[in-house]
N, C-alpha and C positions, 0 to 999 in steps of 0.2 A: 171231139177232135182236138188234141192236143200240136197241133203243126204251128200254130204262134210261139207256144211256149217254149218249142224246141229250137224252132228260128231264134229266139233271142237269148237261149244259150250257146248256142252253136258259136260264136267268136270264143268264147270261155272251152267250150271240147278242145276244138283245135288248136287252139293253144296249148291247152295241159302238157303239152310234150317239151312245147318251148320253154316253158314256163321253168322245167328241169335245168336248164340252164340263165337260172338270174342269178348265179353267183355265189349268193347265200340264202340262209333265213331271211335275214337282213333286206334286201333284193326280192325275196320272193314276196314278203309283206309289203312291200312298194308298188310291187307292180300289182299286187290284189287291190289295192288303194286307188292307183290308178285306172284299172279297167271298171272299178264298182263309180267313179265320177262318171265316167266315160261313157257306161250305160246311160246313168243314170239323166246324165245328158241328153241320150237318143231317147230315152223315154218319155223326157219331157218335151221333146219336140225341138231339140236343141243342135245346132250344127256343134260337135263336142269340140274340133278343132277351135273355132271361136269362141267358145262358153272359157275354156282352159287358157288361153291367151289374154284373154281379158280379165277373169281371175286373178291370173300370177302376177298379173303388170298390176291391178289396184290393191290384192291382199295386203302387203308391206302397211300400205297407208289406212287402211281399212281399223277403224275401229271392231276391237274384240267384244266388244256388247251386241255388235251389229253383224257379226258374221252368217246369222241365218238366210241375210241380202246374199248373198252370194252361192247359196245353196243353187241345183243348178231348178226347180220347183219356182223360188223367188226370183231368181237372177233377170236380172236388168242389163241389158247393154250400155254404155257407157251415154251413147249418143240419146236414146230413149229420157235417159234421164236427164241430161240437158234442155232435150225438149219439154217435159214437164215443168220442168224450173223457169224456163221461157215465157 
């Protein structure tokens, strides 16, 4: 029975049509970028909405050695990790 595995393509079908309209190449590789975190989110049991806002807001300051922390597999909320340090 393959009915999981089509459920979790099913947002990626439905869209393909939209997707015709990102503007460019440019656009189209963005928003592939974007819906493959997004999954990759719900996969790991992640609300995508707050995995992504929390991200964007510490990436900037976010050491480049350390960026596997933010994967969304390793990713820590902001608050989790204060408690630890506590």
């Amino acid at each position: 029975d393959n009915n999981p595995a089509e459920r979790a393509i099913r947002p990626v079908c439905v869209g393909r049509k939209n997707y015709l309209f990102a503007g460019s190449d440019a656009g189209g590789d963005n928003i592939a970028d974007a819906m493959t975190l997004i999954e990759s989110a719900k996969l790991s049991g992640l609300n995508p909405h707050d995995y992504l806002a929390d991200v964007l807001a510490r990436i900037n300051e976010h050491k480049i050695n350390r960026l596997h922390e933010l994967l969304p597999w390793n990713w820590k909320p902001v608050t989790d990790l204060h408690k630890q340090a506590a």
